[in-house]
C-alpha positions, 0 to 999 in steps of 0.5 A: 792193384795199388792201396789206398794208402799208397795212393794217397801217401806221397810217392817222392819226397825231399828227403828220399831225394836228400839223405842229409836233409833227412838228417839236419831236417832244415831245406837251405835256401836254394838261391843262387846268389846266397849259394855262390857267395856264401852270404846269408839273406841279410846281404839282400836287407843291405841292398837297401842301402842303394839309391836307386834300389831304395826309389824302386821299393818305394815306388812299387810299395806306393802303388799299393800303400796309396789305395783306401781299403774297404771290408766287403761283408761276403755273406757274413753278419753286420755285426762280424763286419763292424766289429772287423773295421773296428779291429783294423782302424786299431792297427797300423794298417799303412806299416802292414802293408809295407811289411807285407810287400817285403815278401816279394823282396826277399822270397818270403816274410814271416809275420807274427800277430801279436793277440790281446783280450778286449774289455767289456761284457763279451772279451774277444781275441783281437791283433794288437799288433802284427810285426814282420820278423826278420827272415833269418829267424825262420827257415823250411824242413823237408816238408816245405813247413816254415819253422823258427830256430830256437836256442837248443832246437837244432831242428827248430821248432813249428810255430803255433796255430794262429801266430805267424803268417807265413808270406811268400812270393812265387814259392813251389815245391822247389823252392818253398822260400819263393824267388827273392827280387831283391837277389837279382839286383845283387850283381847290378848293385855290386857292379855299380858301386865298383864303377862308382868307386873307381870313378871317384878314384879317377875324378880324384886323380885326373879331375883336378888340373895337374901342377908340374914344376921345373927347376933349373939345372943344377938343384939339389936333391932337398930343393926338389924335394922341398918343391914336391911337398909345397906342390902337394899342399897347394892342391888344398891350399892354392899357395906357394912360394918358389925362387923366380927360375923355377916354371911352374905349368897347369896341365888340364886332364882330359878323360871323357871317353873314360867317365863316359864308360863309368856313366854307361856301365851305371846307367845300365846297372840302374835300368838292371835293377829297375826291371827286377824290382818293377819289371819295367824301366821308364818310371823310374829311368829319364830316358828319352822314349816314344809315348806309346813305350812310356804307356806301355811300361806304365802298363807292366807297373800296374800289372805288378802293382795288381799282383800286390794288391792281391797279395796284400788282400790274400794276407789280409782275409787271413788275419780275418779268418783267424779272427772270425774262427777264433770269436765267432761260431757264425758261417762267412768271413768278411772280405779285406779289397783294395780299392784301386781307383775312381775310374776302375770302379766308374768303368765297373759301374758302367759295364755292369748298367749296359749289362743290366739295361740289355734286361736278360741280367738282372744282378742280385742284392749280393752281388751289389753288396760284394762288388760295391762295399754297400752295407746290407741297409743301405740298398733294396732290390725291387 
């Protein structure tokens, strides 16, 4: 017969498994890329850099940095509510969200909330400020808790209650760092700017007509030398000057199978990057495609744009947890929801009047006021 305590204790843990990490108490981050190459998550931040994968963050970010944002009361006084709106249209709530969405970048995002005492009768413990920490700043310990490195700590040191939200993204007991995005375009981006290096090098070689110039028999080796030299300047300066018996000849290069090859092997490295970052293509790739695939793929960037919202909120209703538990001694947290658009909220509408014309539902006075945003005295259930 088992005890309690064997029953609770956990059976298997990273460290029995790892006899190292024990030791060094730091979990490395075990992404494959980084592993392979040697590089640290700063190599992710320079991805950035790219064109392509710049207009794919911002394309997945402006789905969600676009929508208006509502304080849903969920039980909570009006008074926590207000003061909760009050809070947030102090912060600079658009830079929030954006480093808030980092997280599904690099795996996970560090935030830290900068609080500040208000004046007047009653001070109260408010964000001033919350900004995202570079993520090489923190790393896990065998327990899969999030510590900061500290001058002096080898081991880090745990940060204090209240201070740091920790975002990840598809993070487990695996891999607490979470599945970095921006690791599977590591390769496409360093694919791509080899081709386009080598395609600069070959439109420098081939793209300009090539000068060949003839002298006739008999020339002395410092009279061609000195022919090479004027043919080499005249690729900037378009001149020269040579004897009337020396044939000069424009040959055109002809290459295209070549180029055709460097465009292909980026446009794939393109549409490579485009499904990591937005799990589709069309949105963001010009390609020539049926209507019912262009719906489709606009389909999966909703889905994905779904997924942030919810990140976003799930963050958000943090800070609002910290906030309440910190100034009020009352029950109910507001909540933080992201309204998506007009017509989702008019197709709610619209399901939820067939549903209470049927006359065997009836919704309740809360429920208005959690689904809708409405203030407690602006509606009355008769």
């Amino acid at each position: 017969m088992q005890s309690k305590s064997q029953l609770t204790a956990e059976l298997i843990t990273r460290e029995s498994q790892n006899a190292l990490l024990g030791y060094i108490g730091m979990l490395p981050n075990p992404d494959k890329v980084l592993r392979n190459t040697g590089k640290t998550i700063e190599v992710y931040r320079e991805l950035k850099n790219d064109p392509h994968v710049w207009s794919c963050i911002q394309s997945r970010k402006s789905g969600v940095i676009s929508l208006d944002y509502n304080i849903m009361p969920n039980g909570a006084s009006d008074a926590i509510v207000r003061e909760i709106e009050g809070i947030f249209d102090g912060l600079d709530m658009q830079q929030i969200e954006r480093d808030i969405l980092e997280a599904p970048l690099f795996g996970y995002q560090p935030m830290e909330i900068l609080w500040k005492i208000t004046e007047g009768s009653r001070k109260f413990i408010v964000p001033d400020a919350i900004i995202a920490k570079p993520q090489e700043w923190f790393f896990y310990d065998g327990k899969g808790n999030l510590r900061y490195k500290k001058s002096g700590e080898p081991k880090g040191e745990e940060p204090p209650p209240f201070k740091i939200l920790n975002v990840h993204y598809e993070s487990s007991y695996m891999n607490p760092y979470g599945h970095a995005l921006l690791g599977k375009c590591y390769w496409p981006v360093t694919f791509k700017n080899g081709s386009i290096r080598f395609w600069v090098n070959f439109t420098e070689k081939y793209g300009m007509p090539i000068l060949m110039g003839q002298y006739t028999r008999g020339s002395t080796y410092d009279e061609t030398q000195k022919l090479a030299n004027e043919l080499a300047n005249m690729t900037e300066d378009a001149v020269i000057v040579a004897p009337s018996d020396i044939k000069l000849e424009m040959h055109e290069a002809v290459r295209t199978s070549s180029v055709s090859l460097y465009k292909e092997l980026i446009s794939h490295c393109n549409a490579e990057i485009s499904k990591a970052i937005l799990s589709q293509t069309l949105t963001t790739e010009l390609n020539v495609g049926s209507y019912a695939a262009a719906q489709t793929h606009f389909k999966v960037r909703r889905e994905v744009i779904l997924s942030d919202i919810r990140l976003v909120e799930s963050v958000m209703n943090t800070i609002i947890k910290h906030i309440v538990n910190l100034n009020f001694s009352s029950f109910g947290y507001p909540l933080f929801e992201l309204l998506i658009n007009d017509e989702d909220t008019l197709q709610k509408v619209e399901r939820d009047l067939k549903i209470s014309q049927t006359g065997s539902v009836r919704f309740t006075k809360q429920y208005w006021l959690n689904n809708y945003g409405f203030k407690e005295d602006e509606i009355e259930i008769n």
